[in-house]
TITITI-421380 format. One record per residue (C-alpha): residue in one letter; x, y, z. Coordinates in steps of 0.05 Angstrom, whole numbers, plus 5000, padded with zeros to 4 digits. Each point is the difference from the previous one (the first is absolute). Layout:
% residues N
<'A' <X Y Z>>
...
END
This chain:
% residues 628
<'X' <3088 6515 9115>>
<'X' <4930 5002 4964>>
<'X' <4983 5076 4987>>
<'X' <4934 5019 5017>>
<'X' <4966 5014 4938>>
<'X' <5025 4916 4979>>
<'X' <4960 4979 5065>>
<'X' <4943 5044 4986>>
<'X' <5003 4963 4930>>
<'X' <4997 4935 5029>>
<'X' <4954 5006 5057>>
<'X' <4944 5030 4945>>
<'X' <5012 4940 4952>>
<'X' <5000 4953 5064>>
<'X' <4936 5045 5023>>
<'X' <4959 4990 4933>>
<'X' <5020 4918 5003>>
<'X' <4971 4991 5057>>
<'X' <4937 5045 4981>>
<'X' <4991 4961 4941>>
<'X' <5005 4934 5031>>
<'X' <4956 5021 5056>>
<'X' <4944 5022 4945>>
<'X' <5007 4921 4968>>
<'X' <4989 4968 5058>>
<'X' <4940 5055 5023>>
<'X' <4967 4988 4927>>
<'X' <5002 4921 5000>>
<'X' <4962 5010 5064>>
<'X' <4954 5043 4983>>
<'X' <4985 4956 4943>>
<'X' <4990 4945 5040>>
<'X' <4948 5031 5055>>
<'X' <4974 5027 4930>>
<'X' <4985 4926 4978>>
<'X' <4941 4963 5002>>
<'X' <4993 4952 5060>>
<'X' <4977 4937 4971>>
<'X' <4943 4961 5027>>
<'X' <5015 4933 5027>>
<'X' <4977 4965 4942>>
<'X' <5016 5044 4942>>
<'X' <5018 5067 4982>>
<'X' <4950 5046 5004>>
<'X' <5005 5026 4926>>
<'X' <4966 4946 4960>>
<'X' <5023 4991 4928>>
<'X' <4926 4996 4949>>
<'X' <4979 4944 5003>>
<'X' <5035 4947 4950>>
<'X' <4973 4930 4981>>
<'X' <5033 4943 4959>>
<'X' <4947 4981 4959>>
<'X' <4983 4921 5010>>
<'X' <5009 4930 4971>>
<'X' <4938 4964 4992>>
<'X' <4980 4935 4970>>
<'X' <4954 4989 4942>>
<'X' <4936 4997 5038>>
<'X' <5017 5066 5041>>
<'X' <5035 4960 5062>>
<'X' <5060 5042 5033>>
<'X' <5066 4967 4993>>
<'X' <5045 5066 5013>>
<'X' <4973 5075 5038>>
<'X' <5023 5057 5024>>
<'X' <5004 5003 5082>>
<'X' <5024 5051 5043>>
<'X' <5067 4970 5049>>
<'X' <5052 5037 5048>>
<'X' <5069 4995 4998>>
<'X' <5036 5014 5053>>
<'X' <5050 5064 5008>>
<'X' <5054 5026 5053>>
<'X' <4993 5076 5009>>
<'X' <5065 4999 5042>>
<'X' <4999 5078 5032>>
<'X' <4934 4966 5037>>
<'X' <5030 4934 5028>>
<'X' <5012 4996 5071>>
<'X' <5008 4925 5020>>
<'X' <5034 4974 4940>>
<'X' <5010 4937 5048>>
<'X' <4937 4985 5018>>
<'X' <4966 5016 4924>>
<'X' <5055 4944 4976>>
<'X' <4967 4945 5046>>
<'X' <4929 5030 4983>>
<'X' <5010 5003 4930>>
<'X' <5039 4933 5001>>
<'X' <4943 4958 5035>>
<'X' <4944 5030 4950>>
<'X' <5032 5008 4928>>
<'X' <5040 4936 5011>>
<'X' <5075 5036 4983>>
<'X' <5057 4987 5036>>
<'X' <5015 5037 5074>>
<'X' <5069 5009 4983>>
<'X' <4993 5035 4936>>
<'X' <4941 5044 5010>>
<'X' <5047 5022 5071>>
<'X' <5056 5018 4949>>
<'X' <4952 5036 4959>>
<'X' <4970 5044 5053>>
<'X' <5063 5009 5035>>
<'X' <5037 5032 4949>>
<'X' <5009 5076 5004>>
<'X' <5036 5010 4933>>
<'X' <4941 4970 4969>>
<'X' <4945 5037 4957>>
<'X' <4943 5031 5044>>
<'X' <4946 4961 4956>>
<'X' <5009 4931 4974>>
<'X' <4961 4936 4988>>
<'X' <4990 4946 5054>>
<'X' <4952 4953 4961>>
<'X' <4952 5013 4939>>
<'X' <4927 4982 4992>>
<'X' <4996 4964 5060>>
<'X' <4938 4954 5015>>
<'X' <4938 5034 5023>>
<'X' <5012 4953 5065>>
<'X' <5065 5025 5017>>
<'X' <4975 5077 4980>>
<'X' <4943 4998 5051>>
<'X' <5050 4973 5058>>
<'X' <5050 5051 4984>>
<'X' <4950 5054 5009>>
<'X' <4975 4979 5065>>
<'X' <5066 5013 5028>>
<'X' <5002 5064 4965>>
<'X' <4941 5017 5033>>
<'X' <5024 4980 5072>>
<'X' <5055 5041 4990>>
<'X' <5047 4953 4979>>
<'X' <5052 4992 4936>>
<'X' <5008 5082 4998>>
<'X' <5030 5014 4936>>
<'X' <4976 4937 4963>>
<'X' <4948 5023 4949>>
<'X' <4951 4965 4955>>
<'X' <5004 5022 4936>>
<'X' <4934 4989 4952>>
<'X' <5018 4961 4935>>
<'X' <4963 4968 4938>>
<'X' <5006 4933 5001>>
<'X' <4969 4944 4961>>
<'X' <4960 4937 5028>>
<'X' <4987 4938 4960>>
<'X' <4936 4960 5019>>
<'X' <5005 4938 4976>>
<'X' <5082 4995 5021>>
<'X' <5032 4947 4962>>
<'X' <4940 4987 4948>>
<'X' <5023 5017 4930>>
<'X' <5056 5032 5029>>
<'X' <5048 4998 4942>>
<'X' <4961 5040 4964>>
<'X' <4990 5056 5042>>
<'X' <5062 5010 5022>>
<'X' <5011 5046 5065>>
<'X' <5019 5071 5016>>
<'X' <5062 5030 5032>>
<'X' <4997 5045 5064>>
<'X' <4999 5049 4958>>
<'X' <4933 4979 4967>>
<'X' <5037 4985 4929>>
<'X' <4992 4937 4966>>
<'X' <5055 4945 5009>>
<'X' <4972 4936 4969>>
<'X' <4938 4982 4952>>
<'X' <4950 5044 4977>>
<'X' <5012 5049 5052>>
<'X' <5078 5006 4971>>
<'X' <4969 5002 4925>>
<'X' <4941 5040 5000>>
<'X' <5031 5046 5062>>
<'X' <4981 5058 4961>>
<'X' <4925 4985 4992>>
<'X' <4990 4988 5073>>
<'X' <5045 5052 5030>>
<'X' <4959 5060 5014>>
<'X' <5007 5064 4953>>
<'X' <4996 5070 5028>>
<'X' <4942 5038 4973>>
<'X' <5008 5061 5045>>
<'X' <5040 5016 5073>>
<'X' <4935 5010 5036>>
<'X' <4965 4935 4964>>
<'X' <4999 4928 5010>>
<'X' <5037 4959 4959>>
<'X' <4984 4927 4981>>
<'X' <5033 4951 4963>>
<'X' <4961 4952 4941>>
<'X' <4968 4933 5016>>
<'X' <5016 4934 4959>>
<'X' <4972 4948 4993>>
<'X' <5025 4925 4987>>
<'X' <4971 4947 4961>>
<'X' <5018 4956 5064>>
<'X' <4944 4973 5035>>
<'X' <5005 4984 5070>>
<'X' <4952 4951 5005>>
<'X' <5038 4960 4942>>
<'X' <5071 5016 5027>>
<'X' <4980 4977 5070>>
<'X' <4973 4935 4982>>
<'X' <5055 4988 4956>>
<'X' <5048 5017 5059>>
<'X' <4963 4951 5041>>
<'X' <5008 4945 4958>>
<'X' <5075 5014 4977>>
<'X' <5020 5016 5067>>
<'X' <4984 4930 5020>>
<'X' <5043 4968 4952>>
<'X' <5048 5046 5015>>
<'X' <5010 4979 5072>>
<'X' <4996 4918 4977>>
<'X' <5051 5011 4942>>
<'X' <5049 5059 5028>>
<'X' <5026 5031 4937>>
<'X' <5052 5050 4992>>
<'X' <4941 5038 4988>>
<'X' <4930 4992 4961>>
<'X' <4955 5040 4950>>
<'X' <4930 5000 4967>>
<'X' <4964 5044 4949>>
<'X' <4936 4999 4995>>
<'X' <4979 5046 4927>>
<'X' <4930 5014 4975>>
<'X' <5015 4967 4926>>
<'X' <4955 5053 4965>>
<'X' <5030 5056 5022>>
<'X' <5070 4986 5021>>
<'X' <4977 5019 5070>>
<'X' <5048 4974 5068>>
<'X' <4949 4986 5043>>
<'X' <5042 4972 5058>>
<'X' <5077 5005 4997>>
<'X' <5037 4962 5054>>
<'X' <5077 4990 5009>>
<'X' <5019 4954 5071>>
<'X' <5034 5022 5038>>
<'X' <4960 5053 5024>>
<'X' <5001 5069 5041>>
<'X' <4967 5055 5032>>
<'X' <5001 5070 4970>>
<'X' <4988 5026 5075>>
<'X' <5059 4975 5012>>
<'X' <5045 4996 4940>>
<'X' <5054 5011 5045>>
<'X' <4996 4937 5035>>
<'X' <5011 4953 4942>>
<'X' <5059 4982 4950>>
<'X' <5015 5024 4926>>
<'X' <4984 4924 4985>>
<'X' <4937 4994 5025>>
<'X' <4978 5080 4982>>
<'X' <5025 4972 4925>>
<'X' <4943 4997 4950>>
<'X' <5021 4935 4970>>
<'X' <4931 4994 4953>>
<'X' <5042 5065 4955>>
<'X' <5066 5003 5018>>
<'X' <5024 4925 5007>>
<'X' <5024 4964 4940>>
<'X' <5001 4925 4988>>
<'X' <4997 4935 4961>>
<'X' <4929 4991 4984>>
<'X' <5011 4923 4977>>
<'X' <4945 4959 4974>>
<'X' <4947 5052 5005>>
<'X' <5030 5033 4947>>
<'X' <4984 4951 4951>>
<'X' <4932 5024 4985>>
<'X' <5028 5063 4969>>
<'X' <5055 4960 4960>>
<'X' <4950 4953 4974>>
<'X' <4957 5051 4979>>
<'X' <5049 5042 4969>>
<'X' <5017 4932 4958>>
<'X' <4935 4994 4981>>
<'X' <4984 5069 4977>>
<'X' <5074 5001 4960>>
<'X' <4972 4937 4964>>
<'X' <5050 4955 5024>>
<'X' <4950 4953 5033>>
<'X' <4936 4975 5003>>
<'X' <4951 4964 5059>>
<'X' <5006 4942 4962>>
<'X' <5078 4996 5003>>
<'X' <5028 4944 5039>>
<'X' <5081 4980 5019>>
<'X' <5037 4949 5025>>
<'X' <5017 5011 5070>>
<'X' <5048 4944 5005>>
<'X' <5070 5013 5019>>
<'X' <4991 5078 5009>>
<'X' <5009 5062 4954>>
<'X' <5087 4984 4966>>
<'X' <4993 5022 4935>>
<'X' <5070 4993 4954>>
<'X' <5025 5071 5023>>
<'X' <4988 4986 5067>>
<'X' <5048 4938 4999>>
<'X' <5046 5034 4952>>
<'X' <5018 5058 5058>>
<'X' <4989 4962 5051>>
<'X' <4943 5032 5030>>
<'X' <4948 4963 5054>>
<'X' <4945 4962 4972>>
<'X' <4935 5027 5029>>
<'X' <4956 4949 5034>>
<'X' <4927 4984 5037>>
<'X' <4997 4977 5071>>
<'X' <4969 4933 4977>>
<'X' <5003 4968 4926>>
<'X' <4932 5018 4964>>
<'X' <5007 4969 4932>>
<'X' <4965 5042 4939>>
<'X' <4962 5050 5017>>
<'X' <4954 5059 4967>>
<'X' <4994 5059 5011>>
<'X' <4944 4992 5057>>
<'X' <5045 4946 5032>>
<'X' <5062 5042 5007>>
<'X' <4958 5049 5046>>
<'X' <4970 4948 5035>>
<'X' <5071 4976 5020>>
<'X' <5030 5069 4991>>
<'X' <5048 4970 4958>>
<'X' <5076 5031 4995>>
<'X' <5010 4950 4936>>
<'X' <4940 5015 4967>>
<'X' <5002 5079 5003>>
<'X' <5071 4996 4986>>
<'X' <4990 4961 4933>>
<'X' <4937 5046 4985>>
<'X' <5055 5065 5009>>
<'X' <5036 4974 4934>>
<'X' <4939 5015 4955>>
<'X' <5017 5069 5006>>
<'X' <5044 5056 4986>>
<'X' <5040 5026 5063>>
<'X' <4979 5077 4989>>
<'X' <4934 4986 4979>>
<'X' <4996 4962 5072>>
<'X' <5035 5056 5031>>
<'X' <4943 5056 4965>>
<'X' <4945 4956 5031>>
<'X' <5029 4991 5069>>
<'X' <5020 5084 4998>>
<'X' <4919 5009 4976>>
<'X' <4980 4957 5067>>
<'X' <5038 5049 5036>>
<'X' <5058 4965 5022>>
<'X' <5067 5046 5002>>
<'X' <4960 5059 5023>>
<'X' <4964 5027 5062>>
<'X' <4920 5007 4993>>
<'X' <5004 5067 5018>>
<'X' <4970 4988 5064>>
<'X' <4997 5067 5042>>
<'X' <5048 4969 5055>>
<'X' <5072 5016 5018>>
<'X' <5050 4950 4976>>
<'X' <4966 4953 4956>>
<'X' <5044 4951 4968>>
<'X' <5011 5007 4924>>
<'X' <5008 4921 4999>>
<'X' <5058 4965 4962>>
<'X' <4995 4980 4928>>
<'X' <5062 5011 4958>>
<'X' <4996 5015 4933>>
<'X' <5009 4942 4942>>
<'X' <5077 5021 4990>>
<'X' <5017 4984 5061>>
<'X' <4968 4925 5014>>
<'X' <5035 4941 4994>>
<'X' <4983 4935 4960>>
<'X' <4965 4980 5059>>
<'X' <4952 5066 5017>>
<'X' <4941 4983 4957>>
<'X' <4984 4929 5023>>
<'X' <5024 5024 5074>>
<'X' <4951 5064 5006>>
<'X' <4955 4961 4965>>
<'X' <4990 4964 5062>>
<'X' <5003 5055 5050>>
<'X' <5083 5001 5014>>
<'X' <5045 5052 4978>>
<'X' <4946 5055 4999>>
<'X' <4978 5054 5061>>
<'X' <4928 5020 5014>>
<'X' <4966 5038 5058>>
<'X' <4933 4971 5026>>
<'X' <4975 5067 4962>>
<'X' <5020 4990 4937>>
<'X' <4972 4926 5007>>
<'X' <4931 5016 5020>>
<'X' <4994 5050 4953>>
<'X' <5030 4954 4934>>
<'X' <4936 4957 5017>>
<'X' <4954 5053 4984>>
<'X' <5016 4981 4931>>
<'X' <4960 4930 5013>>
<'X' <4941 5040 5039>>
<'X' <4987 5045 4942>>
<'X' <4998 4965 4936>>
<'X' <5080 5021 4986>>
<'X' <5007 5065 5020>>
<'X' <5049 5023 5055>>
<'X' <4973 5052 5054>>
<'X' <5036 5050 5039>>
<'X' <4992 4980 5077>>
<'X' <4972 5051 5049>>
<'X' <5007 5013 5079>>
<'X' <4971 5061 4990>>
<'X' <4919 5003 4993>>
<'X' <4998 5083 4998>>
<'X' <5019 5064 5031>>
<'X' <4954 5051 5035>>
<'X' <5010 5074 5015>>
<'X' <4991 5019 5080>>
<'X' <4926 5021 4983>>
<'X' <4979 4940 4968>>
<'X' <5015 5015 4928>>
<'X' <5024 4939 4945>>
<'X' <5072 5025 4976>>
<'X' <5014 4926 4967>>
<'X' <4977 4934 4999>>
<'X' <5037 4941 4964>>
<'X' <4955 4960 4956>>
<'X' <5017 4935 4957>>
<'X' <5072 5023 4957>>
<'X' <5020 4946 4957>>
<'X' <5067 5006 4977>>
<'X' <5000 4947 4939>>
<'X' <4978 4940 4965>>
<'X' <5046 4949 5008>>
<'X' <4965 4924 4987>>
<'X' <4940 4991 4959>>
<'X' <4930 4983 5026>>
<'X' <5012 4934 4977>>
<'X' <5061 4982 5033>>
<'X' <4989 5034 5075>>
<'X' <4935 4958 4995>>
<'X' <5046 4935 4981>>
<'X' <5042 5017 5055>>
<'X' <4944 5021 5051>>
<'X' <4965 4936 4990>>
<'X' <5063 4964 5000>>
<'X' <5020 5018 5070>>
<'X' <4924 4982 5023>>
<'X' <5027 4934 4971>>
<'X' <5063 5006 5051>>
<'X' <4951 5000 5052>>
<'X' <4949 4947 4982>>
<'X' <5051 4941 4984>>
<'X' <5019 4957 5056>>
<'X' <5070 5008 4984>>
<'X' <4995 5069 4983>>
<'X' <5051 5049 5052>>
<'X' <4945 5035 5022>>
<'X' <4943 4954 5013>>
<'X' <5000 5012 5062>>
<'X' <4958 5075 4985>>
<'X' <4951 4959 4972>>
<'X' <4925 5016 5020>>
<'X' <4941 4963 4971>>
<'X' <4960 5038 4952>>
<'X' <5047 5063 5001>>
<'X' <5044 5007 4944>>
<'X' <5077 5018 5020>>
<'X' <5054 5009 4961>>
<'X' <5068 4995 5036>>
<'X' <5080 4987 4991>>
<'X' <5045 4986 5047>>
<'X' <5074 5022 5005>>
<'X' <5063 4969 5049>>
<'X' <5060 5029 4982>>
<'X' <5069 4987 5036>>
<'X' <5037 5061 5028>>
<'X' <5058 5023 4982>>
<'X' <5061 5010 5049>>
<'X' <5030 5068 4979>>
<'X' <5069 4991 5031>>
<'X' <5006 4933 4948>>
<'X' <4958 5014 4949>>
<'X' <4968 4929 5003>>
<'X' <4937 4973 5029>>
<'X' <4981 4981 5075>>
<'X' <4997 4933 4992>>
<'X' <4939 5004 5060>>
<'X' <4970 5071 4990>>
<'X' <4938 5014 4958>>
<'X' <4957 5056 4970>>
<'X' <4930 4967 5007>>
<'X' <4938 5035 4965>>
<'X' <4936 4991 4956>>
<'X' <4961 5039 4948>>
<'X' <4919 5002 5005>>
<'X' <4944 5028 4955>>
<'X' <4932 4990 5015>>
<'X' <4952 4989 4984>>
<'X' <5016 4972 4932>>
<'X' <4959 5018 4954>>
<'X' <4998 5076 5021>>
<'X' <5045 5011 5049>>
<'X' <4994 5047 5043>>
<'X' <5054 5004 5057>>
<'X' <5072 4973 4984>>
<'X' <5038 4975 5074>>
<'X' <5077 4990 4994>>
<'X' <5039 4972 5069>>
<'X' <5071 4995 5009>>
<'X' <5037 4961 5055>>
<'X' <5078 5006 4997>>
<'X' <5040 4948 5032>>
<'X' <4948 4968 5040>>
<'X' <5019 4948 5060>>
<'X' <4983 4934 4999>>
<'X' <5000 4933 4961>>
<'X' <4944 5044 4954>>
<'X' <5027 5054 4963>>
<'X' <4964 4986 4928>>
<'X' <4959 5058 4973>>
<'X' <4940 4954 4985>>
<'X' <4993 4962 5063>>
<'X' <5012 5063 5052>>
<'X' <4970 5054 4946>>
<'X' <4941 4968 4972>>
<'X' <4956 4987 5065>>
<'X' <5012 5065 5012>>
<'X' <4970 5037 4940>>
<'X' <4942 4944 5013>>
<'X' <4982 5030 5065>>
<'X' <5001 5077 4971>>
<'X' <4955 4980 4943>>
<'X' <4953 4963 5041>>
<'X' <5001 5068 5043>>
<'X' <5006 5056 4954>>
<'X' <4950 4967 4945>>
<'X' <4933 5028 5037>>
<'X' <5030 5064 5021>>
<'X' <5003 5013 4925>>
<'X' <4926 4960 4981>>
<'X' <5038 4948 4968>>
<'X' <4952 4941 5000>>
<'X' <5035 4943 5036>>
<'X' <4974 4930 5022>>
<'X' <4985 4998 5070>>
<'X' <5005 5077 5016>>
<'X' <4944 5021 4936>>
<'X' <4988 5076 4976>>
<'X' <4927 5008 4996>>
<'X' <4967 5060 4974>>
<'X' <4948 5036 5025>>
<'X' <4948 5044 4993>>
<'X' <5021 5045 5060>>
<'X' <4954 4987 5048>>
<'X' <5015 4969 5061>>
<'X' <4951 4957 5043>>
<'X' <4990 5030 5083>>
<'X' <5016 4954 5044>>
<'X' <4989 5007 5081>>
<'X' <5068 5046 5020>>
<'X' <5065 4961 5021>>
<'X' <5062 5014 5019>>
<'X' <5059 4959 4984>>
<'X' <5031 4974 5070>>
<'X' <5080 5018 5006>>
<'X' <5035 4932 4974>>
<'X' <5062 4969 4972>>
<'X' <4960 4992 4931>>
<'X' <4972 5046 4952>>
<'X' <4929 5002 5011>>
<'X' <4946 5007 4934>>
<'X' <4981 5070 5005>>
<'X' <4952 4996 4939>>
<'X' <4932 5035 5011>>
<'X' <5032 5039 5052>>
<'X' <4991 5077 5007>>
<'X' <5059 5040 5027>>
<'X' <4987 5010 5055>>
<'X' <4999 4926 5014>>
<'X' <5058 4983 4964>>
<'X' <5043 5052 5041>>
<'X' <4984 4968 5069>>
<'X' <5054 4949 4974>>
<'X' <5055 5040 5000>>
<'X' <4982 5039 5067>>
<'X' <5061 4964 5039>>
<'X' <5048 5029 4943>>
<'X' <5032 4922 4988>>
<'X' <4983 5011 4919>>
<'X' <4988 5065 4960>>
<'X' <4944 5010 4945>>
<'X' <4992 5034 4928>>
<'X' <4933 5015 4980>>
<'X' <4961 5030 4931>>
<'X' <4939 5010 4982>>
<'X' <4938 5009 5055>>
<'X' <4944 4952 5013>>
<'X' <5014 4933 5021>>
<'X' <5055 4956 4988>>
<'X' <5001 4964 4934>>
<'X' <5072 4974 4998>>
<'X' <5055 4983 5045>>
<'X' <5083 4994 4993>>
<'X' <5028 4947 5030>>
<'X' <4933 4961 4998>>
<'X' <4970 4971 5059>>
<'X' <5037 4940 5035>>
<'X' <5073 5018 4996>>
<'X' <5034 5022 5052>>
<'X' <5007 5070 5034>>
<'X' <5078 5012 4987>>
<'X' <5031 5056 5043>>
<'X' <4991 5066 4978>>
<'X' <4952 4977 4944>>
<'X' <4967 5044 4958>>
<'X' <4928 4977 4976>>
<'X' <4955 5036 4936>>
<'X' <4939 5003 5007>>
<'X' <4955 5016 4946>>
<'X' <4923 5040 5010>>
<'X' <4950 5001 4951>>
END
């Protein structure tokens, strides 16, 4: 038997258990009648105010801001029809019945949790009007940052996107994620992020788009890009990779097409690549313009026999041919007997002073260093064979930029996406001028090279006659390179890397255009026939919106006064209309049914247009207009 002072023992130990336990349980409720009832869309403590700062183009267009979104939260002590908030929330954020059931259902589960972030302002606005009628008790909207992108899929491989939790993932909201993310100045103050601003342009990138996007649905790549670079400055003006995708919705699209191909994809450039070779020769010394070979039988020198290695052939049987000739005919033989006149390091040192091997240092995540192994480790038949564009890597990056050596008498210049960064008040932190990096040809020979490409252009067998436009100088080299099947190590015997090369205008140029089509459908899959019309089309476009006097589409100057005409207003239409002479508020009747957007500088009346009057009004064009 238990004595009593044992069960006095136990019945105080037992006494003070149950006291404590009691006391839990009393404070967790008390703390949560203490809490805060949120409102039904948000909490009503409101964090200061905290804004990403934006992405912006080079004229001052928005490509990325700061928004304000709800996500949607379960504050689970409040839910009393966990059945019918399933079906509700079902039917409006589009989620599965059955899993947003098990969600609410369970007991064990915590009392707040996450039903959907950053929802669209649609759904937010229908969630609250049930709220409001009394409906969905327990479901909260929660306010969140969130980040919109205006011109969706435009230049979107350069901007990038933002997680939910307003942090860059991709592009220059991944690299420069500490510029725009807003810093904390004080707990009471608003905090802002800083603004960039790109050197793309969106009226340049969305013409380009237009016209590339064309070809893109006639010739179904793999996948397609174009750079289009201010040659002065080393400036990207438009930067598209095909696929594309919508930073709204980054969620919605594949690693593949979200890839930015233009920096992070390497390939064999082929022919194309023979400009820089052929320079390099002549610069060593090892040739001159006036060279000429024998075409006849293809490129199987001694050694070549000796080991056994593959001749390297033409696709047709040119005879002799100098030095103007083998471009003309982008000629495998040719270049490959012009490769012996020099040393293989010396060829290697001008190749690495192009830029090839290395990234340009391009402010974008994953840019491809390229492939170009060192002298030690190429065979007896790497020179002749990267002479001509095989055996090597490049990105469409480091290409564009190597031709800045032609553009600017032999020096090399540093590309830029970035134009310049602004504080949240306004203030210039850094802008990012002309940087060249070296001298790599002289004067002399980018100007032999320059003017032989325009030579390319102008012969009627040259690859890429087909850019040819009367009275405009071009300069252009075309590239088709077969791909290379990585489980065999050998060559599709019916897949292609087709591109082309274009500076113009010749004697000064001014904008450098590079397109790349890889493994292109179709019986036409050569860089010169699919490539060349192409860069054609953007000249013909692009040459006024930069006053570069072209035949048929002139730059006149003037002496800034503009002639009054009765008022007009330009009727809503499939075509551009001529809004020269125009005053604004003329011009913006136009674009009153929202079917095309408009950029405008300067005040007065409209002295210049991009596109120009007569082509047609693409979907979701953007037009520049131009006051003076």
């Amino acid at each position: 038997m238990i004595n009593a002072e044992v069960r006095d023992k136990r019945f105080r130990i037992f006494f003070i258990a149950i006291s404590c336990f009691a006391l839990i349980i009393l404070s967790r409720y008390a703390l949560l009648m203490l809490k805060p009832s949120p409102s039904p869309v948000g909490p009503d403590l409101v964090l200061p105010e905290a804004a990403r700062g934006p992405i912006l183009d080079k004229n001052g267009n928005l490509l990325a801001v700061q928004t304000q979104l709800y996500s949607v939260s379960l504050w689970r002590p409040d839910l009393t029809d966990p059945q019918g908030s399933a079906e509700l929330l079902a039917r409006v954020l589009g989620l599965e019945e059955d899993s947003l059931r098990a969600l609410l259902t369970n007991e064990r589960g915590s009392n707040f949790v996450w039903i959907k972030r950053q929802v669209s302002p649609a759904e937010s606005k229908d969630l609250e009007a049930l709220m409001q009628g009394g409906r969905l008790k327990g479901i909260r909207l929660e306010p969140e940052p969130g980040r919109h992108y205006p011109q969706k899929s435009l230049a979107s491989h350069v901007v990038g996107y933002v997680g939910t939790d307003n942090v860059g993932l991709d592009g220059i909201e991944y690299t420069l994620n500490d510029i725009l993310s807003p810093t904390l100045i004080g707990e009471d103050s608003p905090t802002y992020g800083n603004r960039v601003y790109l050197t793309v342009d969106i009226n340049v990138q969305n013409r380009v788009e237009t016209i590339l996007k064309r070809a893109y649905e006639e010739y179904q790549p793999d996948n397609m890009m174009a750079i289009v670079m201010e040659a002065k400055t080393g400036d990207i003006a438009a930067y598209l990779s095909l696929p594309q995708f919508d930073p709204n919705h980054f969620q919605d699209y594949s690693a593949a097409q979200r890839k930015n191909q233009l920096a992070q994809m390497a390939y064999e450039p082929g022919s194309v690549f023979k400009i820089f070779s052929l320079s390099s020769f002549l610069e060593l010394g090892g040739i001159t313009p006036d060279v000429s070979y024998d075409t006849t039988g293809g490129f199987n020198p001694d050694y070549f026999q000796k080991y056994d290695i593959a001749p390297i052939t033409d696709l047709g049987n040119y005879g002799v041919l100098d030095l103007q000739g083998v471009l003309n005919h982008s000629s495998n033989v040719g270049t490959a007997y012009a490769s012996e006149t020099v040393e293989t390091k010396e060829y290697y040192a001008m190749l690495r002073s192009f830029g090839f091997g290395k990234s340009t240092g391009l402010p974008l995540p994953g840019e491809s260093n390229g492939l170009l192994k060192e002298p030690e480790q190429w065979s007896l038949r790497s020179k002749p064979t990267i002479s001509i564009g095989q055996e090597v890597g490049v990105s469409a990056l480091q290409m564009v930029t190597a031709a800045t050596v032609f553009a600017n008498g032999g020096v090399l210049l540093k590309p830029h996406i970035i134009k310049k960064i602004e504080s949240p008040e306004g203030e210039l932190i850094k802008e990012y001028d002309r940087e060249v990096v070296r001298e790599v040809l002289s004067p002399e020979t980018a100007k032999t090279m320059l003017e032989m490409m325009r030579g390319i252009v102008d012969s009627p067998v040259g690859t890429t006659r087909r850019a040819r436009i009367d009275d405009f100088p071009i300069s252009a080299k075309s590239g088709t390179a077969q791909i290379t099947n990585l489980e065999t190590g050998k060559y599709y015997p019916d897949r292609f890397t087709a591109s082309v090369l274009a500076l113009f205008p010749t004697e000064d140029p001014q904008l450098i255009v590079y397109i790349v089509l890889k493994n292109p459908r179709g019986d036409i899959y050569y860089g010169g026939t699919i490539g060349s019309p192409l860069v054609k089309e953007i000249a013909r476009d692009l040459a006024p919106y930069y006053h570069i006097p072209l035949i048929g589409n002139e730059v006149y100057e003037t002496d800034g006064r503009v002639t009054l005409t009765q008022p007009r207003s330009p009727e809503p239409s499939d075509i551009i209309p001529d809004f020269t002479g125009m005053s604004k508020r003329e011009a913006l009747r136009f674009f009153a049914d929202g079917r095309a957007g408009v950029t405008m500088k300067g005040e007065g009346r409209v002295i210049f247009q991009f596109p120009r009057a007569g082509m047609p009004l693409q979907e979701n064009q953007i037009i520049f207009l131009e006051f003076e």
